[in-house]
SEDREN-707403 format. One record per residue (C-alpha): x, y, z. Coordinates in steps of 0.5 Angstrom, whole numbers, padded with zeros to 4 digits, always signed. Example, Ala and Ser with C-alpha at 12.3 -4.5 7.8 and 13.67 -1.06 7.14 Angstrom:
<sites>
+0025-0009+0016/+0027-0002+0014/
</sites>
This chain:
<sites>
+0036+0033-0182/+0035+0037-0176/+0034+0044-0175/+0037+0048-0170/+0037+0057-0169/+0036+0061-0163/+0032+0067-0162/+0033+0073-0158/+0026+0077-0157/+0027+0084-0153/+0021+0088-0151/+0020+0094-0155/+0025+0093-0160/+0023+0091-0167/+0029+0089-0171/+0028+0084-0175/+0035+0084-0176/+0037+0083-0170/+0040+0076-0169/+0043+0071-0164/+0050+0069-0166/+0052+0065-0159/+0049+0064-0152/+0053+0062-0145/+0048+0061-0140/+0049+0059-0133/+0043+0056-0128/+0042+0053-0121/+0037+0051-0116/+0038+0059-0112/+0044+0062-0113/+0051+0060-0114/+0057+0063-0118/+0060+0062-0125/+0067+0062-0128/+0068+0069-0128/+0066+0069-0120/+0059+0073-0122/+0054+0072-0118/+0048+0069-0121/+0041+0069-0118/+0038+0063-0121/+0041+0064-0128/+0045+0069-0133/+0046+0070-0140/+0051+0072-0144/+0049+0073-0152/+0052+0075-0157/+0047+0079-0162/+0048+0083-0169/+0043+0088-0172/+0045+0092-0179/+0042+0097-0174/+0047+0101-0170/+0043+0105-0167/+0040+0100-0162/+0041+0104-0154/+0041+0103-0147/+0035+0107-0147/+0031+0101-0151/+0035+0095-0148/+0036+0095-0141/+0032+0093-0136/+0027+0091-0141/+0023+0084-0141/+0027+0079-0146/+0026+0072-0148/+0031+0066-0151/+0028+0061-0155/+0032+0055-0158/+0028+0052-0163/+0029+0045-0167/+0026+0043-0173/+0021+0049-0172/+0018+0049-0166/+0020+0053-0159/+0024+0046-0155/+0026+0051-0149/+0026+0059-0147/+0029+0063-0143/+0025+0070-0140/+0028+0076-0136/+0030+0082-0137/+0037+0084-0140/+0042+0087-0133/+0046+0091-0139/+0048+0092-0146/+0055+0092-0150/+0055+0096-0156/+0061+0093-0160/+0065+0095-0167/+0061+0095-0173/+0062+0090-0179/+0061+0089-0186/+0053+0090-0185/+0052+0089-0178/+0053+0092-0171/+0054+0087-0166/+0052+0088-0158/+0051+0084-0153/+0048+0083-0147/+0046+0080-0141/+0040+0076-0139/+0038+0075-0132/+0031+0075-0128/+0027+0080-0126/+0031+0077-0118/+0037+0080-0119/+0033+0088-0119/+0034+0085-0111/+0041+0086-0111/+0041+0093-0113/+0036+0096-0107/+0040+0096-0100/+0038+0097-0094/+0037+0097-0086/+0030+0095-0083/+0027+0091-0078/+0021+0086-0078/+0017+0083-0073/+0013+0077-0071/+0013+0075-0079/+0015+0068-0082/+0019+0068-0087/+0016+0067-0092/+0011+0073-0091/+0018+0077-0091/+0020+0074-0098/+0013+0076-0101/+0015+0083-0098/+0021+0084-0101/+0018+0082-0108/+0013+0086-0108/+0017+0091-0106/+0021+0091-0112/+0015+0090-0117/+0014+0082-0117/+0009+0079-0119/+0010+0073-0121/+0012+0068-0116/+0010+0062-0113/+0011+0058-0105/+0011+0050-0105/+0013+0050-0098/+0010+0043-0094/+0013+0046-0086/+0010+0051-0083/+0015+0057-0082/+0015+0060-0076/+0014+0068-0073/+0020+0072-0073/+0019+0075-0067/+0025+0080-0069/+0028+0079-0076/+0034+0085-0078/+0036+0086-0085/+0042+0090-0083/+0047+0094-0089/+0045+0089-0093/+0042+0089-0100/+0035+0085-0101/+0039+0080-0105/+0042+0078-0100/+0037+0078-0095/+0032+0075-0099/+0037+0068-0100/+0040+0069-0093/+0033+0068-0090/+0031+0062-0095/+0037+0059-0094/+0037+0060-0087/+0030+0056-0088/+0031+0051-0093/+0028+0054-0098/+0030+0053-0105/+0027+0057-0111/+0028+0056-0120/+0024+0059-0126/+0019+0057-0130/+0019+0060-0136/+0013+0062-0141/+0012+0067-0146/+0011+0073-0143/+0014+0072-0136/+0018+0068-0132/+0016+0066-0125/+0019+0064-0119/+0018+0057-0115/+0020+0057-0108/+0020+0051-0105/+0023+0047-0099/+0022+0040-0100/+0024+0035-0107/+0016+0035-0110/+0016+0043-0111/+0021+0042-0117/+0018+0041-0124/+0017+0035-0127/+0015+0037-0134/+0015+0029-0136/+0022+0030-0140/+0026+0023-0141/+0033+0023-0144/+0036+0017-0147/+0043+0015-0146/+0047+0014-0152/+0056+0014-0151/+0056+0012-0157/+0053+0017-0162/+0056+0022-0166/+0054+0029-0169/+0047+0031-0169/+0042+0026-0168/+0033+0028-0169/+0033+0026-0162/+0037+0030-0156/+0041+0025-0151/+0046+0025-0146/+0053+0023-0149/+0056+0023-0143/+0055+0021-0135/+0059+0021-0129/+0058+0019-0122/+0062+0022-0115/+0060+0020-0109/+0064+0024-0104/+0066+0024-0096/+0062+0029-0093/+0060+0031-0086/+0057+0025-0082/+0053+0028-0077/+0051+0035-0075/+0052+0038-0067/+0047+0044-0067/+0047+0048-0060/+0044+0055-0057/+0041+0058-0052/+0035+0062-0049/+0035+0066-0042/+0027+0065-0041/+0031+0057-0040/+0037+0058-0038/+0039+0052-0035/+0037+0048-0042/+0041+0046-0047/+0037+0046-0053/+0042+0042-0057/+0040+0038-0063/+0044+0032-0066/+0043+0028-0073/+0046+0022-0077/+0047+0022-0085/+0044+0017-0089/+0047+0013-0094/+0054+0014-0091/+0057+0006-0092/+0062+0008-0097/+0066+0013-0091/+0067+0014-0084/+0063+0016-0080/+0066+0019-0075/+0066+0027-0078/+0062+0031-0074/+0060+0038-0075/+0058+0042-0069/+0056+0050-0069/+0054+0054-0064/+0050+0059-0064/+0045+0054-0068/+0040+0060-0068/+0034+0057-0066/+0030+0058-0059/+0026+0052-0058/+0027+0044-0060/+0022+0044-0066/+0026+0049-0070/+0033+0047-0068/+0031+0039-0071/+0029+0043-0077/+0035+0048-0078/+0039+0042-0076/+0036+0038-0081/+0037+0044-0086/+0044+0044-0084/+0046+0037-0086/+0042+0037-0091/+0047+0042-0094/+0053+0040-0092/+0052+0033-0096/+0049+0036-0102/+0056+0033-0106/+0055+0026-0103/+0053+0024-0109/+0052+0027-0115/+0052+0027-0123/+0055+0031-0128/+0054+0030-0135/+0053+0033-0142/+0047+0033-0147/+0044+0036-0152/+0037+0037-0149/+0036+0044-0149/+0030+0043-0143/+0035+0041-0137/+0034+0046-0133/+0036+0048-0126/+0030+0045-0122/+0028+0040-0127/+0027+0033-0125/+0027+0028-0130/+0027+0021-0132/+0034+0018-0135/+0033+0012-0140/+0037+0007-0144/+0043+0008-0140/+0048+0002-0139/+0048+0003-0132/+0041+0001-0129/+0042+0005-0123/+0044+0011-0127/+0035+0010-0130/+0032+0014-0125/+0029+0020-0123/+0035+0026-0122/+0034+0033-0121/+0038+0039-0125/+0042+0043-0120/+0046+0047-0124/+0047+0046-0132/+0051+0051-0136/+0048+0052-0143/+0052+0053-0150/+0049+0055-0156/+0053+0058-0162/+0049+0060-0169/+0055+0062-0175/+0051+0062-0180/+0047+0068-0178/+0052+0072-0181/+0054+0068-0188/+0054+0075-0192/+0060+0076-0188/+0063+0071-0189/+0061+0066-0183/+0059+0059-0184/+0059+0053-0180/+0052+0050-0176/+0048+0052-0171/+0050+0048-0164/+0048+0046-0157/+0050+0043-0151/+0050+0043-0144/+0054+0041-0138/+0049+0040-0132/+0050+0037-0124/+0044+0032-0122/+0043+0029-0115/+0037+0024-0115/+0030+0026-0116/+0028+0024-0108/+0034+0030-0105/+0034+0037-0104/+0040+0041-0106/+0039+0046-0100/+0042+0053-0102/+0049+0055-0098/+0048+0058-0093/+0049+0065-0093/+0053+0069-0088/+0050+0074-0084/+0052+0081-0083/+0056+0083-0076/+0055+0089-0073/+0061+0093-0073/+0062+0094-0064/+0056+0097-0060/+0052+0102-0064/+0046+0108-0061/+0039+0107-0060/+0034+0111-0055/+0029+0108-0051/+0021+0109-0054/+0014+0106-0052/+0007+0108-0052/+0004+0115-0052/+0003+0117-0045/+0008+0113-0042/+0015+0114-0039/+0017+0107-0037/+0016+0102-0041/+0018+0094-0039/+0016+0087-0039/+0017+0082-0033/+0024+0081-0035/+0026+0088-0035/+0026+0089-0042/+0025+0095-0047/+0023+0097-0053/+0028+0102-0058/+0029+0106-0064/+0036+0105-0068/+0036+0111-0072/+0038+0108-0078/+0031+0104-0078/+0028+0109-0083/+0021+0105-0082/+0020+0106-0075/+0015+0110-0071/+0019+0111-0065/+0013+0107-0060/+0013+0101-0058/+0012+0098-0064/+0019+0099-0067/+0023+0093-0064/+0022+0087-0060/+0023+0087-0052/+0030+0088-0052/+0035+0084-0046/+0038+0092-0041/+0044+0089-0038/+0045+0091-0031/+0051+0092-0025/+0049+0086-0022/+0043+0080-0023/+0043+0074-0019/+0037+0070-0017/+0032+0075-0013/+0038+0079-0012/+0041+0085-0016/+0041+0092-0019/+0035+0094-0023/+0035+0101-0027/+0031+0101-0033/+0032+0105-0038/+0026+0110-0039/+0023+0112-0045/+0027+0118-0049/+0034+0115-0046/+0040+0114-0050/+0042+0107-0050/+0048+0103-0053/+0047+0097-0055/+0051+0090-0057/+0048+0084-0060/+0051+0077-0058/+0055+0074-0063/+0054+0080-0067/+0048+0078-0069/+0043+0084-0070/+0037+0079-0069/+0040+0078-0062/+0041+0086-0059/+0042+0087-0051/+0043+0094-0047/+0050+0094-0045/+0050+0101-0043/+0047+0108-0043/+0050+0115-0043/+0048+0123-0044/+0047+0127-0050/+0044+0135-0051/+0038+0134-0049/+0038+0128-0043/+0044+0133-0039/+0048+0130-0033/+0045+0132-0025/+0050+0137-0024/+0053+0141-0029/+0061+0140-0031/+0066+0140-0031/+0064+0145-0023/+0062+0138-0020/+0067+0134-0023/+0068+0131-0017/+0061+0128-0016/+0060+0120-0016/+0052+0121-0017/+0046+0116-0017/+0039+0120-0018/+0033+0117-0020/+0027+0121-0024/+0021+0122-0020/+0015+0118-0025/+0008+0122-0027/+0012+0128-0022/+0016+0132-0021/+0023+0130-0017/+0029+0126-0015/+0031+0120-0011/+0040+0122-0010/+0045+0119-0007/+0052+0122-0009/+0058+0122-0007/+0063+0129-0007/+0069+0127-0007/+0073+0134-0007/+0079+0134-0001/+0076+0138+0006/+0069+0138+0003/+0067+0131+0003/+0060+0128+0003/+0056+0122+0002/+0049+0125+0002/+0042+0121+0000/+0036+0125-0002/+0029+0121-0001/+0024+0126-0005/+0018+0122-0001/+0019+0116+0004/+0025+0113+0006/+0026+0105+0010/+0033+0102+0012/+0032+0095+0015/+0038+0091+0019/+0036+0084+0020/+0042+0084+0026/+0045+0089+0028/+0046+0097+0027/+0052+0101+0029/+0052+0108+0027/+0058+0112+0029/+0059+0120+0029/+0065+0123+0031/+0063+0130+0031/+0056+0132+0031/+0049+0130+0029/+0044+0133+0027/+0036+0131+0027/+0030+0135+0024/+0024+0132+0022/+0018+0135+0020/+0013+0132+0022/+0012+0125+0027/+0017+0121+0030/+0016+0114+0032/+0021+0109+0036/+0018+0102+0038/+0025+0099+0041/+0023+0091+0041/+0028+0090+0048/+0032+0095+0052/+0035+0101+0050/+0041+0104+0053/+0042+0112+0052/+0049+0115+0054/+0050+0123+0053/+0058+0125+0055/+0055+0132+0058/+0049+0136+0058/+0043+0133+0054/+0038+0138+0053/+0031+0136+0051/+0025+0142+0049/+0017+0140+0047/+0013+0145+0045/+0006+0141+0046/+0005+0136+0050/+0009+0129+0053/+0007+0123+0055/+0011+0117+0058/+0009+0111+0058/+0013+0105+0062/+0010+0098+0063/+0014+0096+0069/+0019+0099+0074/+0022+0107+0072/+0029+0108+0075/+0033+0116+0074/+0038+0117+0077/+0042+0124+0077/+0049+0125+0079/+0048+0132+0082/+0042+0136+0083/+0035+0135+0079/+0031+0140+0078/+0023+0141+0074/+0019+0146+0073/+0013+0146+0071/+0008+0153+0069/+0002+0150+0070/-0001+0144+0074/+0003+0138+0076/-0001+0130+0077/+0002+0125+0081/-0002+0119+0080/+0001+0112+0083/-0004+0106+0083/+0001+0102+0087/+0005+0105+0094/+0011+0111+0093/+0016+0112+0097/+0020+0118+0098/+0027+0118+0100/+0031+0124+0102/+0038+0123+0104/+0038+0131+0107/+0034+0136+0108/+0026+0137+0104/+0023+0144+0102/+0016+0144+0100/+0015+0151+0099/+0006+0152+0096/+0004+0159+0094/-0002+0158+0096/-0006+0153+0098/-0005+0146+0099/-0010+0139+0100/-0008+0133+0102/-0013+0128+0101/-0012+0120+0104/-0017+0116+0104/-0014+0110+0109/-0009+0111+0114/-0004+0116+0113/+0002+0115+0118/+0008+0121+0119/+0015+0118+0122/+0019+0122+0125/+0026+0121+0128/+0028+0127+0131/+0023+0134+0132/+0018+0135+0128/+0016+0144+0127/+0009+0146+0124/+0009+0154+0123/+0002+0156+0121/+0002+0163+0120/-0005+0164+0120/-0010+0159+0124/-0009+0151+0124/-0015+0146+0124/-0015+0139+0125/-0022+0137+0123/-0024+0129+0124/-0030+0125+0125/-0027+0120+0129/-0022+0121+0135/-0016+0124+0135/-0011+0121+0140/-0005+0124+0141/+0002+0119+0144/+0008+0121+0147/+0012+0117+0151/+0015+0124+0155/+0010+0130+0155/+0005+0133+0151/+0005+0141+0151/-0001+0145+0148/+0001+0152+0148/-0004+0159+0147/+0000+0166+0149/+0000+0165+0157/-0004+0158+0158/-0001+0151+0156/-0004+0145+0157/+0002+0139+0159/+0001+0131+0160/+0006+0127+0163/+0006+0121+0164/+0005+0122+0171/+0001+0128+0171/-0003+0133+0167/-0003+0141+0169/-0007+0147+0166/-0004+0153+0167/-0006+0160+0165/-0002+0167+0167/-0001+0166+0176/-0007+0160+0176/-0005+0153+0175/-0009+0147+0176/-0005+0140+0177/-0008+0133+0176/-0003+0127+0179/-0005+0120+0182/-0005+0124+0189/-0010+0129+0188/-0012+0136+0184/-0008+0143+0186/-0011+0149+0185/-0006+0155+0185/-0010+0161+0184/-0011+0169+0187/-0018+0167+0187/-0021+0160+0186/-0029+0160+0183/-0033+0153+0185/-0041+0153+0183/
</sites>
């Protein structure tokens, strides 16, 4: 005849007296939800004890290590370890005290740890092995065959460790069960059907056995194939690839049974590159035909556990002997007699309702939602020591967002960060980049905190506007900051009725340049003042008009230079005045035209110097006065024409050439030369 009872060891407690009366258990490959909408990490316990101490304590109890065993004919077939989440302290009988409590792994300790953080450049698994370690877990295990890849910016955002840790996993299909042992219980994750146990367990099948048999049996099993999700449409998007669609496509397996035409499309699919959209893709179906074909049945085998393959044998249904994989099983066990001195009687009992699927499948984990961020949130712009500017070639920046507590405020505390501008185009655009120390507002795309993008920036206490409000109200500013300097760039408006101004503000250089055409007009004054040198380089003409007076003063020198012809003209009167010396230098001829009269006034000496022949016109009279004594000087002839006469005159004498004649005359005396002969006319005439 077999035996059967059940043993429940609490850590730290030693009563002898302590006895299970009853046990509900519910198991599954990762997490999923019992009858009472609890949710259960792996696996929960409910059992139901008696003691003839009534003073067991929370103190003793909760949160220590514990382990259910079940036991048939003396020996440990199957045990549970973990450690018990609460204790119930019930009435007190006859003799015993009854409690209860719940039995769970040391995984659920994640659900109470809630959080706020950011990981980077790390894979999934380096963050999972985190968050255990974390909480003091040592004892799991990674049977994992595809190589996971780096996060570049992972968030876990308000939310507790518990969901992030299967949100994470489920995410990468990863799937997790328990071994359990004596003293501990460890932890199995895996990704791939050959990472759950198969301890060598064969069950037979037997519909038509009743009552408690010697060896354990499946007394009932019923296969469900069921309409799922024929094929999955995944797509996303990268700006490093904008014009990529990066859409990912797969087909179910095994769907001859129902239509082919129920297609499951999600957008974003949450992947940046075509190896880890096919593998997200794959999960994701895998997922959504996880019900396709399952079985689910009752036994009395005490070793089907969630993550347990084993064989079926014997069953009527070749088909149904297989290998099957254990993806939820809920355990019963009830043992009256532990209380026959009150009155209780009966035999101890177990079954189990368990869901298989075939042992070559994978039950991927639900995916699990991921937090929305709730509207833009603040963050301020951070980077390495020394700097003021931080960016990459796209314009991005790194932050700080207050609730990250384990940040350092450098340029390790996020990834580069997409900074939304007023306009971009391809080589065309606005760019301001927000500068280290500034405070940004940050949206994340779908609400993603993985996916945060600058989208505004806005004044605080420390970082002041330009001009102090509300006085300049009526200012629209854009100033710039100089960097590694002291200074500013502005262009601003004053908008103020009567005192309207666009004003710009270069703290060093300025350059303006039109490919076409230029037209600037002021209708009132203009005022230019440059400090230094001004250069104008005109590359065809240039036309310059001035309604009245012009006036131009140089301190130093001037030089004009003209490649070809120079023309002024003057309306009215011109006149130069120059304090010094005056240089005419012309290479070719000069022409001089006076239509009236020509002053030319020398204070002091004059030299006329020509090198060839020199030519004077003159129309009517020409006068010399010399007020002192006149000289004309020349190596060569001088020929003096005149078609009339030529008069020499000196006080009383003269010299007069006619054509006809030439006299000589000197007070009374005169000498007469014609063609007719020589007339003396004098007082005395004087022949040697």
């Amino acid at each position: 005849m077999r035996t059967l009872n059940f043993r429940l060891a609490i850590d730290g407690v030693n009563d002898e007296t302590l006895v299970v009366r009853e046990f509900q258990g519910n198991e599954f490959i990762s997490d999923g939800m019992d009858e009472n909408g609890q949710t259960v990490f792996g696996y929960r316990y409910q059992i139901a004890l008696a003691s003839r101490n009534s003073g067991l304590s929370a103190e003793q109890i909760v949160d220590s290590k514990a382990l259910l065993e079940v036991i048939r004919n003396g020996q440990v077939v199957s045990q549970v370890h973990g450690i018990i989440r609460n204790l119930t302290k019930g009435d007190t009988g006859f003799n015993h005290t009854f409690y209860t409590v719940t039995l769970v792994p040391s995984l659920e300790r994640l659900s109470l740890r809630h959080n706020s953080r950011i990981f980077q450049q790390q894979d999934a698994q380096v963050i999972l092995t985190t968050l255990l370690d974390e909480m003091g877990i040592t004892d799991y295990a990674f049977s994992v065959r595809r190589t996971l890849a780096q996060r570049e910016f992972c968030v876990q955002y308000r939310e507790t460790d518990a969901a992030f840790f299967h949100r994470l996993a489920a995410e990468e299909g990863l799937m997790y069960f328990f071994v359990h042992e004596d003293t501990k219980h460890t932890l199995v994750i895996t990704d791939n059907p050959e990472g759950f146990v198969k301890p060598g367990l064969s069950v037979p099948y037997n519909v038509v056995s009743g009552g408690a048999g010697e060896i354990p049996y499946i007394s009932g099993m019923n296969a469900c194939r069921q309409t799922e999700v024929s094929a999955i449409v995944h797509q996303d998007y990268s700006f490093k690839k904008p014009d990529y669609s990066f859409v990912q496509q797969l087909d179910g397996k095994e769907m001859d049974y129902q239509l082919q035409t129920y297609e499951h499309f999600d957008y974003p699919g949450r992947y940046k590159d075509d190896t880890n959209g096919k593998a997200f893709t794959q999960i994701r179906l895998e997922f959504l035909r996880r019900e396709a074909n399952t079985v689910t049945g009752t036994s009395d085998e005490s070793r089907i556990q969630s993550g347990c393959r084993f064989e079926v044998k014997e069953h009527l249904d070749e088909v149904m002997n297989r290998l099957w994989l254990t993806v939820a099983v809920t355990h019963q066990g009830s043992q009256p007699q532990a209380l026959e001195e009150e009155g209780s009687s009966g035999a101890t009992t177990y079954s189990n309702q368990f869901k298989l699927i075939p042992g070559d499948l994978v039950w991927r984990a639900r995916p699990q939602p991921k937090p929305q961020v709730d509207g833009p949130c603040m963050a301020k712009v951070v980077g390495p020591a020394g700097e003021e500017i931080y960016c990459d070639e796209h314009g991005r920046v790194k932050l700080h967002f207050p609730w990250d507590r384990e940040s350092n405020m450098d340029d390790k505390s996020s990834c580069w960060v997409r900074v939304s501008q007023g306009w971009a185009g391809g080589q065309y655009g606005m760019m301001a980049i927000p500068r280290i120390g500034h405070e940004v507002i940050v949206s994340f795309l779908n609400g993603d905190p993985d996916q945060p993008i600058v989208t505004g920036r806005t004044y605080h206490a420390s970082n002041t506007p330009p001009y102090t409000l509300p006085e300049a109200k009526t200012k629209t500013v854009w100033r710039s900051d100089s960097h590694q300097g002291e200074g500013f760039n502005e262009f601003s408006f004053e908008d103020q009725a009567n005192q309207e101004l666009v004003y710009l503000h270069a703290q060093k250089d300025q350059k303006i340049k039109v490919l076409h055409d230029k037209n600037q007009e002021v209708d009132h004054d203009e005022t230019h003042q440059i400090g230094h040198d001004h250069q104008l380089t005109i590359g065809n003409d240039r036309t310059k008009n001035v309604g009245n007076n012009e006036s131009s003063t140089i301190k130093v020198n001037q030089t004009h230079q003209v490649g070809q012809d120079r023309q002024v003209n003057v309306g009215q009167d011109e006149t130069h005045y120059v304090k010094r010396n005056q240089v005419w230098t012309v290479d070719g001829k000069q022409d001089v035209t006076v239509s009236k009269e020509q002053t030319i006034t020398v204070k002091e000496n004059q030299t006329e110097t020509f090198q060839k022949n020199q030519t004077v016109s003159v129309t009517k009279d020409q006068m010399q006065i010399v007020s002192g004594t006149l000289t004309h000087q020349t190596t060569g002839a001088v020929i003096h024409t005149s078609d009339t006469s030529i008069t020499l005159q000196c006080g009383n004498s003269s010299v007069e050439m006619t054509p006809d004649c030439i006299t000589l005359q000197t007070g009374a005396s005169s000498i007469k030369l014609d063609s007719t002969g020589i007339y003396q006319n004098g007082t005395k005439i004087k022949l040697n």
